[in-house]
MMTF fields as JSON, N, C-alpha, C and O atoms, coordinates in Angstrom:
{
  "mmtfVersion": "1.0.0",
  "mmtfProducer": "UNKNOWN",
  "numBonds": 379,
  "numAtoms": 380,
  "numGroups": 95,
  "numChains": 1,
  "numModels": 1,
  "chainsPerModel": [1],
  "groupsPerChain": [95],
  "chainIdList": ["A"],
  "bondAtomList": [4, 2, 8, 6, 12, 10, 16, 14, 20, 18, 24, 22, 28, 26, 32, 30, 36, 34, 40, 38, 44, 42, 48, 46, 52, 50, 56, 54, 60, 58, 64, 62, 68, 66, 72, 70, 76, 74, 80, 78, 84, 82, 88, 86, 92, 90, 96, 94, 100, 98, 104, 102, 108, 106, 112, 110, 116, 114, 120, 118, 124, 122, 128, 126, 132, 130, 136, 134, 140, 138, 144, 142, 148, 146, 152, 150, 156, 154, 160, 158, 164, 162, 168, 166, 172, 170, 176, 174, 180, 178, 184, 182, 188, 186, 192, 190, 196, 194, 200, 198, 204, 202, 208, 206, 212, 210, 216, 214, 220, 218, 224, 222, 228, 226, 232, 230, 236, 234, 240, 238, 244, 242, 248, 246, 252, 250, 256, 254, 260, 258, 264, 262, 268, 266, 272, 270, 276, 274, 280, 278, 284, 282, 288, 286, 292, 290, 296, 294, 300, 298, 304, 302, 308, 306, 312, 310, 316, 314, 320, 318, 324, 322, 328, 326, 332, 330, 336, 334, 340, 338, 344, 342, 348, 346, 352, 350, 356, 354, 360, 358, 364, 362, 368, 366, 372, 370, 376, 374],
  "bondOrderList": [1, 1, 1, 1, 1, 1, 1, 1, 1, 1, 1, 1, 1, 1, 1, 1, 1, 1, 1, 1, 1, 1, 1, 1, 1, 1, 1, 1, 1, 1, 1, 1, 1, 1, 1, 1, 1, 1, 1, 1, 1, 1, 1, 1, 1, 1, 1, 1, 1, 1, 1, 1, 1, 1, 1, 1, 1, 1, 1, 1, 1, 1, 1, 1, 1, 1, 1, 1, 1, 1, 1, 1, 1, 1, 1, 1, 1, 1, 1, 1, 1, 1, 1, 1, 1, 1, 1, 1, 1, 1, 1, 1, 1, 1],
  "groupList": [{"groupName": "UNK", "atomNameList": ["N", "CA", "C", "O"], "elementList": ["N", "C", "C", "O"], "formalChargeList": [0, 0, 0, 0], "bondAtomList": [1, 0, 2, 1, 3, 2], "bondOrderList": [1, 1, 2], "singleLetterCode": "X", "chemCompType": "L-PEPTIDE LINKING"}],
  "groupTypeList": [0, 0, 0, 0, 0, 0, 0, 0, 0, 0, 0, 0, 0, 0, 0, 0, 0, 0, 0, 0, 0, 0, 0, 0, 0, 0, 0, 0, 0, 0, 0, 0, 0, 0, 0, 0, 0, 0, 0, 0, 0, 0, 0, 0, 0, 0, 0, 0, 0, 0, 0, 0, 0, 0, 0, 0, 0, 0, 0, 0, 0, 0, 0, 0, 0, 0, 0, 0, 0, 0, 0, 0, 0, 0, 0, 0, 0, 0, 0, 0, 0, 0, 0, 0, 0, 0, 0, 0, 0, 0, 0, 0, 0, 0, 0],
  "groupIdList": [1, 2, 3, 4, 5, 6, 7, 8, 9, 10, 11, 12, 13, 14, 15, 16, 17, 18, 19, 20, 21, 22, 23, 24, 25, 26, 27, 28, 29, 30, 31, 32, 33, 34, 35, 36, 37, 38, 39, 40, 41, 42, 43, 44, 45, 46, 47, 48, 49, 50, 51, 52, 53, 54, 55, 56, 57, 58, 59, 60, 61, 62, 63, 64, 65, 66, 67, 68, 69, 70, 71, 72, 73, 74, 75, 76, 77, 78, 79, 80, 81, 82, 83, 84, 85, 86, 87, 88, 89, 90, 91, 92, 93, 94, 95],
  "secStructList": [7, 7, 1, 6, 6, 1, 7, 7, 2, 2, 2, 2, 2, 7, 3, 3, 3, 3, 3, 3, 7, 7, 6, 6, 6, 7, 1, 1, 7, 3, 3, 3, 3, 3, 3, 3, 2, 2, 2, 2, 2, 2, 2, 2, 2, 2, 2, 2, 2, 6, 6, 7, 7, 7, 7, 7, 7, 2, 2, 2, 2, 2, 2, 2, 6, 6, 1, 7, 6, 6, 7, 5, 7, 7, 4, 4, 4, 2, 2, 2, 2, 2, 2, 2, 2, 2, 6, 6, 6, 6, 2, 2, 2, 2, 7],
  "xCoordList": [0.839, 0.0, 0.88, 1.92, 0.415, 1.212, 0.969, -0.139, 2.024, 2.469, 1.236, 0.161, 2.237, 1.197, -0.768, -1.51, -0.937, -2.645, -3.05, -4.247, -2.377, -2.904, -3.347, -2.796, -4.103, -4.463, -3.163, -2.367, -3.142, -2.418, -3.18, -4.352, -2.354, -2.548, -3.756, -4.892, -2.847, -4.229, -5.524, -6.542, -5.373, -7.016, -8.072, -9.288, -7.013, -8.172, -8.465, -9.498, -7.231, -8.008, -9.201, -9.95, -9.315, -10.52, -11.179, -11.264, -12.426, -13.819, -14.414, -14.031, -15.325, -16.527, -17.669, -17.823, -18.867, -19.87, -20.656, -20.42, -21.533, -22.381, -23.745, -24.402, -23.788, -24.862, -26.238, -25.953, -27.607, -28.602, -29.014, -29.165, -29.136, -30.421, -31.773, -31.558, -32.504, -33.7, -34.643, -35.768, -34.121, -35.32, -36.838, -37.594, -37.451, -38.685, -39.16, -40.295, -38.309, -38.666, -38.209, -38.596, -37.485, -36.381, -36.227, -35.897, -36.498, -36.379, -34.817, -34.496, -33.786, -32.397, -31.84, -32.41, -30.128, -29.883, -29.668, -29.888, -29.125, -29.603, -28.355, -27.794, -27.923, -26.907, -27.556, -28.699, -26.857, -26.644, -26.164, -26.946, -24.743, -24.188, -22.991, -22.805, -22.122, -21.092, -20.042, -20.353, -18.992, -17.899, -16.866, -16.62, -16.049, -14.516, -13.443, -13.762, -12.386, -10.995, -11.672, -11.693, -11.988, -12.42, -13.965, -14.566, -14.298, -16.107, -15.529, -15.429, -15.271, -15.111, -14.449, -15.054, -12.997, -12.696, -13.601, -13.359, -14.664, -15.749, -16.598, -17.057, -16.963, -18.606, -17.034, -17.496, -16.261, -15.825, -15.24, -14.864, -15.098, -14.946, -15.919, -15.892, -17.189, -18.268, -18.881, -19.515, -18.646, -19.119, -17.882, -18.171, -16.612, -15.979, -16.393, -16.37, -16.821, -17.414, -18.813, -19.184, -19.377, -21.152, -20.465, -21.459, -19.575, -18.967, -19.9, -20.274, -20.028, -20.522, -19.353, -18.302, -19.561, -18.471, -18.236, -19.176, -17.089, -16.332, -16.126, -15.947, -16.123, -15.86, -14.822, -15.364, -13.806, -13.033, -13.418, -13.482, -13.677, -13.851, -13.301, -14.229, -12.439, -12.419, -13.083, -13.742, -13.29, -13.993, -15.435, -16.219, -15.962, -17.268, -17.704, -18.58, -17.106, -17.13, -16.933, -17.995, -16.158, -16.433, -17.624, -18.279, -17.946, -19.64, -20.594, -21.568, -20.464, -21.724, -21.622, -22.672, -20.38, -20.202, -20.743, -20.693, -21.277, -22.419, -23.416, -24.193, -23.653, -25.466, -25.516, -24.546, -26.929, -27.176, -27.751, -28.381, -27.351, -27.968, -29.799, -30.797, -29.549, -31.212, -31.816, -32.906, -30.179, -31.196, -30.647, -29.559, -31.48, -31.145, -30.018, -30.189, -29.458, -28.409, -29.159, -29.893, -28.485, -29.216, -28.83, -27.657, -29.385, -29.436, -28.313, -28.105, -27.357, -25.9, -25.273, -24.658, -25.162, -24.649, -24.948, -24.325, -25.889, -26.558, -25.547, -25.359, -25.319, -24.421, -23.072, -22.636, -22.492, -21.169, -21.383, -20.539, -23.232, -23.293, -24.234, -24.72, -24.313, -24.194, -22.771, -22.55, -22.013, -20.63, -20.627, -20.737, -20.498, -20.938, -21.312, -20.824, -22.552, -23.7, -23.413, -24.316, -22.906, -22.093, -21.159, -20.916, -20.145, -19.364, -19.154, -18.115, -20.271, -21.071, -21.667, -21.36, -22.762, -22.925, -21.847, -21.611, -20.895, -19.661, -19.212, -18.812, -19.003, -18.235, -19.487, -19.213, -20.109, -21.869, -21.602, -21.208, -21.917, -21.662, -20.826, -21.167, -19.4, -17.968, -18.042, -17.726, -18.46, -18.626, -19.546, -19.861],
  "yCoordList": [-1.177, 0.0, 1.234, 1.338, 2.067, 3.582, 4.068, 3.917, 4.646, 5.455, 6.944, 7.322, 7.386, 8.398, 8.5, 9.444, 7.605, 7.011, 6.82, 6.643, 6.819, 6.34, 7.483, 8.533, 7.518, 9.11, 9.217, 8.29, 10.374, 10.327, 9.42, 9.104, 9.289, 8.521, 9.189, 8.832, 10.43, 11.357, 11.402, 11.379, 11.484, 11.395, 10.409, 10.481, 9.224, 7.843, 7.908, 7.484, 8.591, 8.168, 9.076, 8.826, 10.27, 11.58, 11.19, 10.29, 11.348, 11.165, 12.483, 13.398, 12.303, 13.953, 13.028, 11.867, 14.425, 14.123, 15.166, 16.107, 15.361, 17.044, 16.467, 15.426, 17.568, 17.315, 18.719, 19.805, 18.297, 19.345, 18.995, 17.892, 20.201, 20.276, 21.298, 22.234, 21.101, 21.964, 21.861, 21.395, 22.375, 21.907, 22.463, 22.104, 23.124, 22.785, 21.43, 21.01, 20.78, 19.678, 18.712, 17.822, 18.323, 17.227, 16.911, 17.746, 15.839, 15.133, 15.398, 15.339, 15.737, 14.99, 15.376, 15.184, 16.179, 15.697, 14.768, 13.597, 15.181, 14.32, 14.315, 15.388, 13.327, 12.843, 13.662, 13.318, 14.952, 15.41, 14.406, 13.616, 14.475, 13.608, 12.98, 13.38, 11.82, 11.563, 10.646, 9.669, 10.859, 10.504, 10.201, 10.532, 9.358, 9.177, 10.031, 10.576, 9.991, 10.426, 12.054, 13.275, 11.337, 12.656, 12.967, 13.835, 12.252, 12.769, 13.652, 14.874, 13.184, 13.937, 15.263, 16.314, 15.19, 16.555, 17.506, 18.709, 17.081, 17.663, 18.148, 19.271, 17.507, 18.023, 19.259, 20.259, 19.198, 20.176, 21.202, 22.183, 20.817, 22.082, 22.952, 24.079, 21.943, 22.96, 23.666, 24.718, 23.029, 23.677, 24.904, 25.8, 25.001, 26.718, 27.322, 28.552, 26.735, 28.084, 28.661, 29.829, 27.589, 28.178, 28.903, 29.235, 29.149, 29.31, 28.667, 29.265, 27.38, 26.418, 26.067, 25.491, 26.37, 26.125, 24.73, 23.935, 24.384, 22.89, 22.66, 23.553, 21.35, 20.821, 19.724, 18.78, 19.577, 18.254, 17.196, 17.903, 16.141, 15.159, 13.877, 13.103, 13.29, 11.784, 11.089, 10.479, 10.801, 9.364, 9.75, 8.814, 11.077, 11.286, 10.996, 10.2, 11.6, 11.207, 9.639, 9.218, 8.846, 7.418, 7.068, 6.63, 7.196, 6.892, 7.183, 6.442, 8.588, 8.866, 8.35, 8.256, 7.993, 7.886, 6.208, 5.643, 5.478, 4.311, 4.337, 3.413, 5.732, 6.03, 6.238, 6.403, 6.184, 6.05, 7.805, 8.484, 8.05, 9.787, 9.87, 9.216, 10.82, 11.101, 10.553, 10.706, 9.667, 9.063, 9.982, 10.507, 10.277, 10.996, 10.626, 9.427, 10.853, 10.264, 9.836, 10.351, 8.64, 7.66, 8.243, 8.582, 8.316, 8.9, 8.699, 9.568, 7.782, 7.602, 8.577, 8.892, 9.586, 10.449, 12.144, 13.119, 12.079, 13.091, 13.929, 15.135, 13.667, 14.203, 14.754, 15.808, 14.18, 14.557, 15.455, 16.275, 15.323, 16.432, 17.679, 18.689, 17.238, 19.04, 19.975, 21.186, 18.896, 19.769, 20.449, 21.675, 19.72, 20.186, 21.217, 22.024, 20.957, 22.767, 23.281, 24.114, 23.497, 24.583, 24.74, 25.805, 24.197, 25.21, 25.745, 26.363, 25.549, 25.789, 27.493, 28.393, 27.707, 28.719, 29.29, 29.793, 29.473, 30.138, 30.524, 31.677, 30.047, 30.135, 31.61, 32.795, 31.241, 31.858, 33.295, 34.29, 33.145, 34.542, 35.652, 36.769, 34.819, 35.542, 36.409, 37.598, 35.824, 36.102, 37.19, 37.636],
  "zCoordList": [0.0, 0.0, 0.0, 0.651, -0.714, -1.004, 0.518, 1.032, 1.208, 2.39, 2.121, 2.586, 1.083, 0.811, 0.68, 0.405, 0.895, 0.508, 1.638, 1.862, 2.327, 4.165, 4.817, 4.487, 5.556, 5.833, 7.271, 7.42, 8.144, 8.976, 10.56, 10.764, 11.148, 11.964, 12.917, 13.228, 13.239, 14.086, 13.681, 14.372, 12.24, 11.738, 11.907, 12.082, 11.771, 11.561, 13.202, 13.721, 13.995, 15.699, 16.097, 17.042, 15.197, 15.677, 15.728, 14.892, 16.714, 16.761, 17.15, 17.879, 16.522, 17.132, 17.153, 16.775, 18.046, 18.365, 18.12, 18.879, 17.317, 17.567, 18.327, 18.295, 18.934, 20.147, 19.753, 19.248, 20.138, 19.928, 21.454, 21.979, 21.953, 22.71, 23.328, 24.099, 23.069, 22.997, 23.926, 23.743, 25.134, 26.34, 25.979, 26.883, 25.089, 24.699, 24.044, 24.267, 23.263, 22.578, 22.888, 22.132, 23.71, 24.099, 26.044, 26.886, 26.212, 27.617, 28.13, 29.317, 26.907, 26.978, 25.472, 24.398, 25.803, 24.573, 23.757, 24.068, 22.373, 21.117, 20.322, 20.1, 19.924, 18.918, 17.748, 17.45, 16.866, 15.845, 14.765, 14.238, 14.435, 14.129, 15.1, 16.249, 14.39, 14.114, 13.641, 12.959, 13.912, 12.859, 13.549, 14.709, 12.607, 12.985, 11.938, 10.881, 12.419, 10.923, 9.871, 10.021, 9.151, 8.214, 8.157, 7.525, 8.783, 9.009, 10.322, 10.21, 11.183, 12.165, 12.047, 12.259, 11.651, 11.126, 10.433, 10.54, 9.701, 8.648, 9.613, 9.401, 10.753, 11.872, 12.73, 13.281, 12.758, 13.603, 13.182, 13.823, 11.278, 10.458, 10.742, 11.234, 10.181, 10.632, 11.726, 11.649, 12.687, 14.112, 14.276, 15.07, 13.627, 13.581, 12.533, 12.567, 11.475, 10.54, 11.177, 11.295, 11.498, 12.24, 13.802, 14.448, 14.367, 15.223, 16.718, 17.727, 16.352, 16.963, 18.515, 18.237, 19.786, 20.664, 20.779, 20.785, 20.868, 21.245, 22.442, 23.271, 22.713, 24.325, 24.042, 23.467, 24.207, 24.173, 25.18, 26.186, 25.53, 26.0, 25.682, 25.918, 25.33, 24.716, 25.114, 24.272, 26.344, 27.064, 26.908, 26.758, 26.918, 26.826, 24.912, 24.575, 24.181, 22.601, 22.951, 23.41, 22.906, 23.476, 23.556, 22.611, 24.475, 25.025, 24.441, 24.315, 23.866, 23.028, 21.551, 20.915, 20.931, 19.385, 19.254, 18.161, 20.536, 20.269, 20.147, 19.905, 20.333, 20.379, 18.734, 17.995, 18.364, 16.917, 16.797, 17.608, 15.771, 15.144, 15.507, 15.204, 16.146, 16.665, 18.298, 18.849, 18.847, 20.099, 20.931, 20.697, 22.126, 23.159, 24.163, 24.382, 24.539, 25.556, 27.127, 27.97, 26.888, 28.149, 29.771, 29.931, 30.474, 32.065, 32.666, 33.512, 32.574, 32.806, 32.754, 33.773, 31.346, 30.874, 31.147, 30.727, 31.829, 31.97, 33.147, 32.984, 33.575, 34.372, 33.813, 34.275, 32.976, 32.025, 31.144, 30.782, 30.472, 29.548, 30.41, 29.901, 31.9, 31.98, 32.434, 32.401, 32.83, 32.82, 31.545, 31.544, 30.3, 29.236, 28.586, 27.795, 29.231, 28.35, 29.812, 29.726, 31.12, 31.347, 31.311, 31.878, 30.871, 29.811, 28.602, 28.373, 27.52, 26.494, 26.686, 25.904, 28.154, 28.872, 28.862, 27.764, 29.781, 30.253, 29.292, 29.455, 28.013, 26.824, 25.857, 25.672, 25.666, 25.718, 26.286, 25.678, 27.594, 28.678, 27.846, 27.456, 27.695, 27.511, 26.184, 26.239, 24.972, 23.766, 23.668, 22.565]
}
């Protein structure tokens, strides 16, 4: 296999997660999308052009990148993603 054809290593390990949540319509947030390698790079291109704020997490992207697009995140998690959307807020406030 061509060296050059391989993507880089960092890429194939990226994962993203885009997250919605809409406490009028929603119990809980919601898997947007996501991706690994170059999907992922692509949802976090876009979340800086929409100037969409980022949260790094690995172990939390972990957990959520099993959930399927559209399901809400299970009650386990609920606690990790409000550290989350407050610092989403904080970030919010500042701007």
């Amino acid at each position: 296999m061509n060296p050059k054809s391989q993507p880089p290593a960092t890429a194939a390990r990226k994962q993203a997660v885009a997250m919605r949540y809409n406490s009028d319509q929603d119990a809980a947030p919601r898997i947007l999308a996501k991706g690994k390698g170059t999907i992922a790079e692509r949802i976090l291109a876009l979340a800086e052009e929409h100037a969409i704020p980022l949260h790094r997490d690995d172990d939390l992207v972990t957990l959520l990148s099993v959930l399927e697009v559209d399901a809400e995140i299970p009650p386990r998690l609920y606690h990790a993603m409000a550290e989350v959307l407050a610092h989403i807020y904080r970030i919010n406030r500042r701007g």
